[in-house]
C-alpha positions as CSV (number, residue, x, y, z in Angstrom):
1,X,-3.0,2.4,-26.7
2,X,-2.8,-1.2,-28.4
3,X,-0.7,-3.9,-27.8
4,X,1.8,-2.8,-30.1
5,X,1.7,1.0,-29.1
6,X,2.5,-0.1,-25.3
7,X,5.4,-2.5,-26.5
8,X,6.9,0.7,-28.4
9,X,6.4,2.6,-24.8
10,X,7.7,0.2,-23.0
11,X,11.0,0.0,-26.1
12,X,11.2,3.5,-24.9
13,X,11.5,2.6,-21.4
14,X,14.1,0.4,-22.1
15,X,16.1,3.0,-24.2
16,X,15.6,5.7,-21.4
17,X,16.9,2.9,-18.5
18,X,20.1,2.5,-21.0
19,X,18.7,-1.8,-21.0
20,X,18.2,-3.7,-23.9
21,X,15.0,-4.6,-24.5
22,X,15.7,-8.4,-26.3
23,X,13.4,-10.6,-28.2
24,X,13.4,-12.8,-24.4
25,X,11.5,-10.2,-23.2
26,X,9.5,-9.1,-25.7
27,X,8.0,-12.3,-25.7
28,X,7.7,-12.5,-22.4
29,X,5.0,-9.8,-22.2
30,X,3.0,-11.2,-25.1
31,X,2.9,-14.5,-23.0
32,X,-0.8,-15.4,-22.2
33,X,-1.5,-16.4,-18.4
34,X,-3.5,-18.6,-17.4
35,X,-6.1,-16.0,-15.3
36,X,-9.4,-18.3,-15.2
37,X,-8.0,-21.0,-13.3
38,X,-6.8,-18.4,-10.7
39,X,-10.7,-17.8,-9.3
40,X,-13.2,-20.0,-8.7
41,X,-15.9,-17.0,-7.9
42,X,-17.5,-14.9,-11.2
43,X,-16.9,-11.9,-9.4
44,X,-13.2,-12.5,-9.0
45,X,-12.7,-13.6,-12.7
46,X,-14.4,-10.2,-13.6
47,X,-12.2,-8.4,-11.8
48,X,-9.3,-9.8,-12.9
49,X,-11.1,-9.1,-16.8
50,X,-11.6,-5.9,-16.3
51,X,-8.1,-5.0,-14.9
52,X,-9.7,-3.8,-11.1
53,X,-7.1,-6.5,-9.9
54,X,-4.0,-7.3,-10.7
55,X,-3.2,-11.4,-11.0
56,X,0.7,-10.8,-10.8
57,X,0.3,-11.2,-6.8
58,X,-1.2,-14.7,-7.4
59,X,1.7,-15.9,-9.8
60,X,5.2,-15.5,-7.5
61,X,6.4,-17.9,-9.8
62,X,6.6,-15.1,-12.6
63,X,8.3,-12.3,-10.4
64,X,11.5,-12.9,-11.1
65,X,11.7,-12.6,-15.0
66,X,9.3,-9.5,-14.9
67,X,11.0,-7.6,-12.0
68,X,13.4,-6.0,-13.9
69,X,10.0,-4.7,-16.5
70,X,8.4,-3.6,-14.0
71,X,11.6,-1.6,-12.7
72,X,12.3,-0.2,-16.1
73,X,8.3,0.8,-16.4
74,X,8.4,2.4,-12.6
75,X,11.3,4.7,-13.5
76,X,9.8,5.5,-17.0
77,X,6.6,6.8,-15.8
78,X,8.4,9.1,-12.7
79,X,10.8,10.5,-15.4
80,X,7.3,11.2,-17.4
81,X,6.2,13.0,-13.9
82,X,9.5,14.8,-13.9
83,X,9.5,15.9,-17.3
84,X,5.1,16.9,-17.2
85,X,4.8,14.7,-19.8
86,X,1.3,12.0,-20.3
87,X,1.0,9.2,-21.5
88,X,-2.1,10.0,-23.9
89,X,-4.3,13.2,-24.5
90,X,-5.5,15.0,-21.5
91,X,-8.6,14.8,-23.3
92,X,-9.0,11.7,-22.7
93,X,-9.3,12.4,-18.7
94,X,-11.9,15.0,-19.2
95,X,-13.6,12.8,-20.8
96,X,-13.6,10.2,-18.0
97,X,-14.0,12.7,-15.7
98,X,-15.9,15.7,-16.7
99,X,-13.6,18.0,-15.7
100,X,-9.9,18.8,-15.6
101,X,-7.5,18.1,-12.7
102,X,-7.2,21.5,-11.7
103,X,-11.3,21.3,-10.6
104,X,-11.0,18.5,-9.6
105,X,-8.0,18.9,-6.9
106,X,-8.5,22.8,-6.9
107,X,-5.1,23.0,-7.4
108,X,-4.0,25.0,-10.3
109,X,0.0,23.7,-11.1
110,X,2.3,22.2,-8.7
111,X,4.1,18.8,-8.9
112,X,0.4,16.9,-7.3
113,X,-1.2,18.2,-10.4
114,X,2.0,17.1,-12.5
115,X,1.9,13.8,-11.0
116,X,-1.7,13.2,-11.6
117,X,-1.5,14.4,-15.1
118,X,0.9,11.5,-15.9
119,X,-1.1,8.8,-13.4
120,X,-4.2,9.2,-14.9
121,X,-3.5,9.1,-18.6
122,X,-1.3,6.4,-17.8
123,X,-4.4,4.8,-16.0
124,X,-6.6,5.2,-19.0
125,X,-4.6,4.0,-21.5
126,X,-3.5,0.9,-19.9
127,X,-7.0,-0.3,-19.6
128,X,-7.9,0.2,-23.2
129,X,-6.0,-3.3,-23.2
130,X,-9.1,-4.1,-20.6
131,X,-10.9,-6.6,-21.0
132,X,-9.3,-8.1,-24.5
133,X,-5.8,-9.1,-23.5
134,X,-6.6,-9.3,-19.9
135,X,-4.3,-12.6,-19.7
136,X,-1.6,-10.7,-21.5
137,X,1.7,-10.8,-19.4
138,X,1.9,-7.2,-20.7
139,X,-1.2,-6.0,-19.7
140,X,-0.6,-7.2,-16.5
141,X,2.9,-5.6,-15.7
142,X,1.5,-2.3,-17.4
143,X,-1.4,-3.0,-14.9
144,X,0.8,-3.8,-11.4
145,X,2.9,-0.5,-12.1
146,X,-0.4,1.6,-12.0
147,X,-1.7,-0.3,-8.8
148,X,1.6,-0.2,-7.3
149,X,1.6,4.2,-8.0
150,X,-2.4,4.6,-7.6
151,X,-2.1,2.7,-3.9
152,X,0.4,5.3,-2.5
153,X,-1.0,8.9,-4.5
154,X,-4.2,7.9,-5.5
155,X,-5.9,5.7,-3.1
156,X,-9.3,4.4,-3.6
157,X,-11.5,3.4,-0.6
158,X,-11.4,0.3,0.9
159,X,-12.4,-1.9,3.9
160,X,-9.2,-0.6,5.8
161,X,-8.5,3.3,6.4
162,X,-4.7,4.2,5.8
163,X,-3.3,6.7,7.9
164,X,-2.3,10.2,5.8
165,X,1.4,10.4,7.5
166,X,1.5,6.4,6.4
167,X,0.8,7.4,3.1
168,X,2.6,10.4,3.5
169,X,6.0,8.4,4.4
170,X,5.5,5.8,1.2
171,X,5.2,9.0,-1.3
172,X,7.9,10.5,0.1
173,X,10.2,7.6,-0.4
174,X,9.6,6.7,-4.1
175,X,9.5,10.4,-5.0
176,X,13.1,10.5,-3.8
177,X,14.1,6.8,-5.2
178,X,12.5,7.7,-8.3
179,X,12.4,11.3,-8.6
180,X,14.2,13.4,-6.9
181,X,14.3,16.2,-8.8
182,X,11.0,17.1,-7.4
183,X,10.9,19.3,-4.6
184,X,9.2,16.4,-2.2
185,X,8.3,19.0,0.5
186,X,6.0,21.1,-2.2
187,X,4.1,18.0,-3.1
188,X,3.5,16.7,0.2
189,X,2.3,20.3,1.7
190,X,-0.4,20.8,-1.6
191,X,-1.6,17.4,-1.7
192,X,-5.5,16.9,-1.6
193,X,-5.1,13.4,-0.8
194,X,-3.0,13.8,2.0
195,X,-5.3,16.8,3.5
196,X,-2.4,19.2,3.4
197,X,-4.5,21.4,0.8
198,X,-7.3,23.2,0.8
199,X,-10.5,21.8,-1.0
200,X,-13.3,19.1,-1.0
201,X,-11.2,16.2,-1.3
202,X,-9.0,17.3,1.9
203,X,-12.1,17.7,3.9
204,X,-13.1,14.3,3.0
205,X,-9.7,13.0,4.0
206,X,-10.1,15.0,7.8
207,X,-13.4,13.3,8.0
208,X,-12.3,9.6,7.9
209,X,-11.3,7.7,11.2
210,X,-8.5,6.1,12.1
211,X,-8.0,3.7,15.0
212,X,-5.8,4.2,17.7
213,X,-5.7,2.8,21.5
214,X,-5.9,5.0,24.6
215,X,-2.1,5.1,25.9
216,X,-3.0,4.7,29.1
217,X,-1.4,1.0,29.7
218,X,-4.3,0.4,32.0
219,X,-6.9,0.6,29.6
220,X,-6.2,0.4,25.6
221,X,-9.7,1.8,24.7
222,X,-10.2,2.3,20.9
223,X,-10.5,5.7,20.2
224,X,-12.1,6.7,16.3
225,X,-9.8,10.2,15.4
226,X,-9.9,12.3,12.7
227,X,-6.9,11.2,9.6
228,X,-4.5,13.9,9.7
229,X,-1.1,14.1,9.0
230,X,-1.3,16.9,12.5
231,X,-0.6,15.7,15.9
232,X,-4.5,15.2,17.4
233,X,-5.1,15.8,21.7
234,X,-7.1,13.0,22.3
235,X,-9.1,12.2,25.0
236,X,-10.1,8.6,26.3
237,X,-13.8,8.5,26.5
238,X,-13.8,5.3,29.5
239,X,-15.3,7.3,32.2
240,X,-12.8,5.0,34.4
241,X,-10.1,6.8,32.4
242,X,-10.4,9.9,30.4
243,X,-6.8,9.9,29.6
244,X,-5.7,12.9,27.5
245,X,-2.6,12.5,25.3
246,X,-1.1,13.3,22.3
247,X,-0.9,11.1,18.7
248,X,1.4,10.7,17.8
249,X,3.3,10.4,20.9
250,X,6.2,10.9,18.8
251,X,6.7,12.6,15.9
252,X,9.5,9.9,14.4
253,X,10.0,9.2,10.7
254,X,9.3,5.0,11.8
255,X,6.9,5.5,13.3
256,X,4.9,7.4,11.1
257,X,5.7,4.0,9.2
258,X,3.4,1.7,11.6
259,X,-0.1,1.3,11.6
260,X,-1.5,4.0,14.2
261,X,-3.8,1.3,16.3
262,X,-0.4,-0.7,16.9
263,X,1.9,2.3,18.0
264,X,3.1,1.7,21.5
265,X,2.9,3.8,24.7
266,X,5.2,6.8,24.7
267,X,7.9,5.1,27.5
268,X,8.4,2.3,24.9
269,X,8.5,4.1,21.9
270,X,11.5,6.1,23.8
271,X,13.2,2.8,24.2
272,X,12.8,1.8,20.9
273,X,14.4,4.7,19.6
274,X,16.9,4.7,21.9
275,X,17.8,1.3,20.1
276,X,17.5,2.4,16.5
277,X,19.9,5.3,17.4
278,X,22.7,3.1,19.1
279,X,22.5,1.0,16.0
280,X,22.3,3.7,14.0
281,X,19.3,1.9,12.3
282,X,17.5,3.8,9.1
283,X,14.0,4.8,9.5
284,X,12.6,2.4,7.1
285,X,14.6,-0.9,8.0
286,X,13.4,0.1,11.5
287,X,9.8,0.2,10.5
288,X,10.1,-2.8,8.7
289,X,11.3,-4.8,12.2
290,X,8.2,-3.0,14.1
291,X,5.8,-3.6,11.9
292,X,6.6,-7.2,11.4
293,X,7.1,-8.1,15.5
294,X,4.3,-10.5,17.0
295,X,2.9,-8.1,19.0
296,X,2.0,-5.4,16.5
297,X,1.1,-7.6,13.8
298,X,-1.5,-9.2,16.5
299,X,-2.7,-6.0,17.0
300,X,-3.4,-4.7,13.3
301,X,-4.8,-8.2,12.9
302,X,-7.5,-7.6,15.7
303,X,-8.3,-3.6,14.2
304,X,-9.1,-5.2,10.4
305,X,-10.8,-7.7,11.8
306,X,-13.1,-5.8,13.4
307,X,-13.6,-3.1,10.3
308,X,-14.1,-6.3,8.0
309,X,-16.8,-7.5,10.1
310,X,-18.1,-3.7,10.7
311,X,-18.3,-3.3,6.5
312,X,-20.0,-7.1,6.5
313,X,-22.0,-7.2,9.0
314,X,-23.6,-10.8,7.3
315,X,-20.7,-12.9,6.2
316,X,-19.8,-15.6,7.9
317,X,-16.8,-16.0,10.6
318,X,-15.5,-17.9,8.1
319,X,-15.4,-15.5,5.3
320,X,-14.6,-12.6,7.4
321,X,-11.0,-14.6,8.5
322,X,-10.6,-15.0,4.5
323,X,-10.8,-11.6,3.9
324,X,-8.5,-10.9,6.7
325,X,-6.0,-13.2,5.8
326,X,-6.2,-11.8,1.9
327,X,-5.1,-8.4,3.4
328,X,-2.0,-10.2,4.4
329,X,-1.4,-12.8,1.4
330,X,-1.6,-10.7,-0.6
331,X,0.6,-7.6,0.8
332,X,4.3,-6.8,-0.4
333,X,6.7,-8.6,-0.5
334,X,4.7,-11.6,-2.1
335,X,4.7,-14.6,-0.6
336,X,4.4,-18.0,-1.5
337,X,0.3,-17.8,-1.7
338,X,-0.6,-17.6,-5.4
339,X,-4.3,-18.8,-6.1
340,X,-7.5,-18.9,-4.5
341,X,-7.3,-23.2,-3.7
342,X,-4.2,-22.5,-2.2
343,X,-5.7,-19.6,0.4
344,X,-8.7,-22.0,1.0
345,X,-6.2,-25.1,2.0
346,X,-4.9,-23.3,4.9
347,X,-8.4,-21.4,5.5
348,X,-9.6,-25.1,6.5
349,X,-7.1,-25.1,9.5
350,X,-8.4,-21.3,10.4
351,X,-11.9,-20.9,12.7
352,X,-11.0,-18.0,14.9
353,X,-8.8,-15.1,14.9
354,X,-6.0,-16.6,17.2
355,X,-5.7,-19.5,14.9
356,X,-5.0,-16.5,11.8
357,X,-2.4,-14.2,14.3
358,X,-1.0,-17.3,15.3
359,X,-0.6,-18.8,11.6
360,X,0.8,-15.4,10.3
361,X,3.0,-15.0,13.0
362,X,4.7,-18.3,12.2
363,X,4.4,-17.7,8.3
364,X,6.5,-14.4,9.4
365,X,9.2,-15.6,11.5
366,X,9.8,-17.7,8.9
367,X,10.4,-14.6,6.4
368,X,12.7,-13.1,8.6
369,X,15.0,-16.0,9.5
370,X,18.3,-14.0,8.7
371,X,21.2,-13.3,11.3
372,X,20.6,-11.2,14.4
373,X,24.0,-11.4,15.9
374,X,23.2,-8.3,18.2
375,X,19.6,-9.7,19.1
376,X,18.0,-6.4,17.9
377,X,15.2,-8.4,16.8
378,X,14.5,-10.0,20.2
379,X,15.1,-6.7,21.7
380,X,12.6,-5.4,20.1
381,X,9.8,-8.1,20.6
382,X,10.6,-7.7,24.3
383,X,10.2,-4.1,24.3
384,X,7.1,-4.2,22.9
385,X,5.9,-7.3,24.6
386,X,6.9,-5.6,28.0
């Protein structure tokens, strides 16, 4: 699709939301952003031409007058999902890929093939505006929708390995945000990328590794297990230990939220829950404290440092902290880190590890300064600290 063909789809959008789409922000997608002052390094610039990376993340300043856009574009395309419908000729995939979704999933119908039939075209035809209006406001929100969607059901691989009931927990709360007239259970139990189907691309899920620590308090080896959404036995191979225990200790809806080489030993996981359910705390607001708590932060910190360093073996300390920290800066919500100068400002103050867990720490409190009048925040960083 052109420019013109994507603002009639996104006048769509608006019509199917019940918004008005207004001259304001009509213009504001044809605005041109100023993308080559945002990287210094050629490879950066052409990825940010080529549409691989979104620049949205790097301009804060911009989310609030295209939040509601990207909103209207979100629940357009699940609506497409829910109704089968693409956003271009299948062809067009076919083409791309050399053969049709159903070989390529080995999956014949179902919502996962639905879904993808709507992703990828969508995919396709939002980089024909690749790499000619690559500074287009409009190709950018088109772009940041498909990131946001392809992230959580179509992954691609990356320095960091996400755990399948992680992923498994994000698709199952937009599909019921944004569409829940899809039977959620069906697509999570036939979903290749999930390994909870049968198939090539389920096996290649089972074979990656995840990282989790003995739960033996005494020891906190780093076992490599195989990424399922199934509970593993695992074993601790420290001859001093050989531990045997169950992953997830738990099988809780939070924690299933929470990185699985910063889940805590079965006694405290106990507690914690016995918190949530006094407060009668949901799920995902509960993961949300977890995950952001110094000691777990500290300790996902630590397990991507050491896979950064393991995917580049000859950077520098320097660059491997940078790439680190991007993981962070970078991550929703968006913070108040927009360009490349600004990251390498407070890289000059970073030389080691402790310095970034310590800086992100801070930069984190400082996010969640809100009211705690029951002290379920401190209770929790106790608990975990204990």
């Amino acid at each position: 699709m052109n420019v013109n063909e994507w603002l009639s789809c996104v006048s769509e959008a608006y019509d199917v939301a019940k918004e008005e789409f207004s001259s304001r922000r009509k213009e504001l997608l044809l605005k041109k952003l100023p993308v080559e002052d945002l990287g210094k390094e050629k490879a950066t610039k052409s990825a940010f031409r080529m549409g691989v990376v979104s620049v949205l993340p790097y301009w804060g300043k911009f989310q609030d007058d295209v939040k509601e856009t990207l909103e209207v574009l979100t629940r357009y395309f699940f609506r497409k999902v829910i109704d089968r419908q693409t956003f271009g000729p299948i062809s067009r995939v076919k083409g791309r890929f050399g053969n049709s979704f159903e070989e390529n999933y080995e999956l014949m119908k179902g919502p996962f093939i639905d879904m993808a039939n709507t992703y990828w075209t969508y995919d396709i035809e939002v980089h024909d505006l690749f790499p000619q209006h690559h500074n287009l406001m409009l190709g950018q929100i088109l772009l940041r929708v498909e990131r946001d969607i392809g992230s959580v059901f179509f992954p691609f691989p990356g320095e960091v390995v996400i755990w399948v009931r992680q992923r498994r927990q994000l698709q199952r709360q937009l599909l019921e945000q944004y569409a829940p007239e899809i039977n959620v259970d069906t697509f999570l139990e036939n979903n290749p990328m999930l390994g909870t189907s049968r198939g090539r691309i389920s096996t290649n899920v089972f074979r990656e590794r995840i990282l989790i620590r003995c739960q033996n308090p005494n020891c906190a080896r780093v076992l490599r297990v195989p990424n399922t959404v199934k509970a593993l036995r695992a074993r601790c191979p420290n001859r001093e230990c050989k531990a045997s225990f169950r992953f997830p200790a738990r099988d809780l809806e939070w924690l299933d939220q929470v990185r699985p080489e910063a889940h805590p030993g079965p006694h405290k996981i106990d507690q914690l829950e016995s918190l949530r359910r006094s407060y009668s705390i949901p799920h995902s607001l509960f993961a949300i404290r977890i995950m952001s708590s110094p000691w777990v932060m500290r300790r996902i910190q630590e397990s991507i440092y050491a896979q950064v360093r393991a995917k580049m073996p000859d950077a520098s300390e320097k660059e491997l902290l940078k790439t680190v920290f991007k993981t962070r800066a970078f991550a929703p919500p968006i913070g108040p880190i927009t360009s490349e100068g600004e990251i390498d400002k407070v890289m000059k103050s970073i030389n080691s590890l402790e310095d970034l867990i310590e800086y992100l720490i801070r930069e984190e409190g400082k996010e969640l300064a809100s009211p705690d009048p029951f002290g379920i925040g401190t209770r929790v960083d106790e608990t975990l600290s204990a």
